[in-house]
C-alpha positions in Angstrom: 20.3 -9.0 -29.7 19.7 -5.3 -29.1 22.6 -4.2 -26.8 22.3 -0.3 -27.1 19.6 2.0 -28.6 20.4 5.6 -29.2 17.6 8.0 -30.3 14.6 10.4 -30.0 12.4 10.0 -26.5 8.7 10.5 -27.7 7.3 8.7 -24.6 8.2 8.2 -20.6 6.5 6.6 -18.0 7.5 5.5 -14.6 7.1 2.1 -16.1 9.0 2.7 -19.8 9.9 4.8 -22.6 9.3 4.6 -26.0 12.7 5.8 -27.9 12.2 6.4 -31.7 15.5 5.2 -33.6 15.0 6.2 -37.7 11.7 6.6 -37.7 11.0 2.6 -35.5 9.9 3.4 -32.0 11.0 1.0 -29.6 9.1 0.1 -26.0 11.8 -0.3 -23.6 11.3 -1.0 -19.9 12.6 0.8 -16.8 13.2 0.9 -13.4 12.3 4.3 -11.5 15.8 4.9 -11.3 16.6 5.4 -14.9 12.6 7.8 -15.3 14.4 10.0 -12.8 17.3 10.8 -15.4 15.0 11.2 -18.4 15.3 14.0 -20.5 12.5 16.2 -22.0 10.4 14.6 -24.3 12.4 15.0 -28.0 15.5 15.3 -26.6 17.9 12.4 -27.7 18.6 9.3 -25.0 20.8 6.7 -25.1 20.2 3.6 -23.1 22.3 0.5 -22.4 19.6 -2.5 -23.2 19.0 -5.9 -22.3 16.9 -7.7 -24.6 14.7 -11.1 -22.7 13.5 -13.2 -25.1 10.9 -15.7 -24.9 9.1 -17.9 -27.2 6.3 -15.7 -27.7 7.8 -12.7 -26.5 10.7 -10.0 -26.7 11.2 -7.4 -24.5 13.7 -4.6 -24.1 14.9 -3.2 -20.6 16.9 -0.3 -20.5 19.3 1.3 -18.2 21.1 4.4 -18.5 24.1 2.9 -16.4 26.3 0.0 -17.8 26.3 -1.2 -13.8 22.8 -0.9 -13.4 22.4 -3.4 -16.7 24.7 -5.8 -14.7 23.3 -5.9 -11.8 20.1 -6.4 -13.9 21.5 -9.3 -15.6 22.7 -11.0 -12.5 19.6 -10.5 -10.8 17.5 -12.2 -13.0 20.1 -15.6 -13.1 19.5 -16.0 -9.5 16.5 -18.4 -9.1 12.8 -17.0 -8.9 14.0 -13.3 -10.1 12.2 -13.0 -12.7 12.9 -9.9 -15.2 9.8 -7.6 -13.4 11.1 -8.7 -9.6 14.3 -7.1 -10.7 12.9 -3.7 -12.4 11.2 -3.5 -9.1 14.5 -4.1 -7.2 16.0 -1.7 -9.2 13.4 0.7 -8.7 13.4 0.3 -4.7 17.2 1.1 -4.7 20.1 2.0 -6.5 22.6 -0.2 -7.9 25.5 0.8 -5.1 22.6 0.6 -2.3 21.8 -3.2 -3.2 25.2 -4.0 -3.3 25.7 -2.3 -0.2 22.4 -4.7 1.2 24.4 -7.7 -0.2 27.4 -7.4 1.7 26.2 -5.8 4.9 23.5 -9.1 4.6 20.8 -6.6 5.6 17.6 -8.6 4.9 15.6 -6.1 6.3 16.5 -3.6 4.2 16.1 -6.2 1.3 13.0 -7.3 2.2 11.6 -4.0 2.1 10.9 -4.0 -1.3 7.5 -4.5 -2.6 7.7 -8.6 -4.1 11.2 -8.9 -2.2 10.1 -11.1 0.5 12.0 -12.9 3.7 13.0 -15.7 1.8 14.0 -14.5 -1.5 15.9 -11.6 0.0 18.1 -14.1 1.6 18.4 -15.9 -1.8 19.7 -12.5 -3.1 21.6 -11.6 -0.1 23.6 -15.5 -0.1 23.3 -15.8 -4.3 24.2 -12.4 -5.5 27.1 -11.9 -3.2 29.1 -14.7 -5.2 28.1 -12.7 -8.5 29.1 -9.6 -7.8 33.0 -9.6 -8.3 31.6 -9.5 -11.7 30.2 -5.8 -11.4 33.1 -4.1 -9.8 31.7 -2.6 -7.3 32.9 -2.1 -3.7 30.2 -2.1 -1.1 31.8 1.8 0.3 30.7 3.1 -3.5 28.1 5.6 -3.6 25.5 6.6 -6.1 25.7 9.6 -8.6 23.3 11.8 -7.8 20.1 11.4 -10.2 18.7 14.0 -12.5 15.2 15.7 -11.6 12.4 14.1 -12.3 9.7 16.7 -14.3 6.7 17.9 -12.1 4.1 17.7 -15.0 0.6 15.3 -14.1 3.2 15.0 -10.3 0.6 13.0 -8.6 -0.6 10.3 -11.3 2.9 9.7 -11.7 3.8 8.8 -8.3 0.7 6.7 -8.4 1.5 4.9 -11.5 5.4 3.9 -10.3 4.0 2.9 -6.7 1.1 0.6 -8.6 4.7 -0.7 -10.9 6.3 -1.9 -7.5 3.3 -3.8 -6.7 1.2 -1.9 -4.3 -2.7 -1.3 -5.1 -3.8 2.0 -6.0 -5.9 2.8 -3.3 -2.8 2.2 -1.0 -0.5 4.7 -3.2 -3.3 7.3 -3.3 -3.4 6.8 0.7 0.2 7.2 0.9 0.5 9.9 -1.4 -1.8 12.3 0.5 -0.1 11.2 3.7 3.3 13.2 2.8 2.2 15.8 -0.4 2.7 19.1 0.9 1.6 21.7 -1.7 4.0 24.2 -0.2 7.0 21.9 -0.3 6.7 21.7 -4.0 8.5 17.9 -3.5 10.2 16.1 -7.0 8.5 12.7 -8.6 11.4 11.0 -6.8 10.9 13.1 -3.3 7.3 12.2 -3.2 7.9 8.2 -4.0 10.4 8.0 -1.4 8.5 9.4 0.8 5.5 7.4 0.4 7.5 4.3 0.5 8.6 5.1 4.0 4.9 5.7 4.8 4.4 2.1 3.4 7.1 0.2 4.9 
């Protein structure tokens, strides 16, 4: 199993990266929170990976945190969190945040999440509180700060991670001329975070 790749970026999408390793390009899948600390594309990346395998498919995700894999990992054990449920998880919070959820049993906040609905954010607030002596992390922890997202083709890529936690297009276009401000000169991860209050 894949555990780590280390190599060339050549591609980067909200969605996934495509991360050339002597000369093989591999398709690896990401939440929005490891797109906002990509690097330039040809710039070396290193990404801790989880490889799912199914019987007619492999697939890589990738995390540039070792927590972030965990939490990945744990996610998808609890029942009806599917590997895409928990990108999108990912991508509607940070690591610390959801842990923070967990323990603070906020199923509002949970249930925010575009997939995350009543029910299964209870499942994840009642399951992944028993797994999470496993990560480490205390529920006071806060996040790093993430690098700048680039402000190249801004607006299809906040479309394209808002259509990658599940809304329609039409509703990210709608949201996204709601809060751009062409003076503001907002980052990708400004103008997603934004929108998504708009949504919610």
């Amino acid at each position: 199993m894949i555990a780590h790749l280390s190599g060339k970026l050549i591609h980067k999408s909200p969605a996934s990266v495509v991360v050339d390793v002597q000369g093989v390009g591999y398709e690896v899948f990401i939440p929005l929170t490891a797109y906002y600390q990509m690097p330039e594309i040809g710039a070396v990346v290193s990404l801790h990976i989880h490889t799912h395998l199914r019987e007619e498919s492999l697939k890589l995700f990738g995390f540039q945190e070792a927590a972030d894999k965990q939490m990945f990992e744990l996610l998808i054990r609890i029942n009806k969190v599917g590997p895409k449920l928990a990108v999108a998880i990912l991508s509607g919070m940070t690591t610390q945040a959801l842990t923070q959820a967990v323990f603070n049993h906020d199923i509002s906040r949970l249930s925010g999440i575009p997939g995350v609905g009543r029910k299964t954010a209870e499942r994840l607030a009642l399951e992944l509180k028993d797994k999470l002596s496993e990560l480490n992390l205390e529920p006071g922890e806060t996040a790093s700060s993430a690098g700048q997202p680039p402000r190249n083709t801004l607006h299809d890529d906040a479309v394209s991670a808002l259509v990658n936690l599940g809304y329609k297009k039409a509703q990210a276009e709608q949201a996204l001329k709601k809060v751009w401000r062409d003076e503001a000169k907002p980052s990708l991860e400004e103008l997603i975070r934004d929108s998504l209050n708009s949504l919610s």
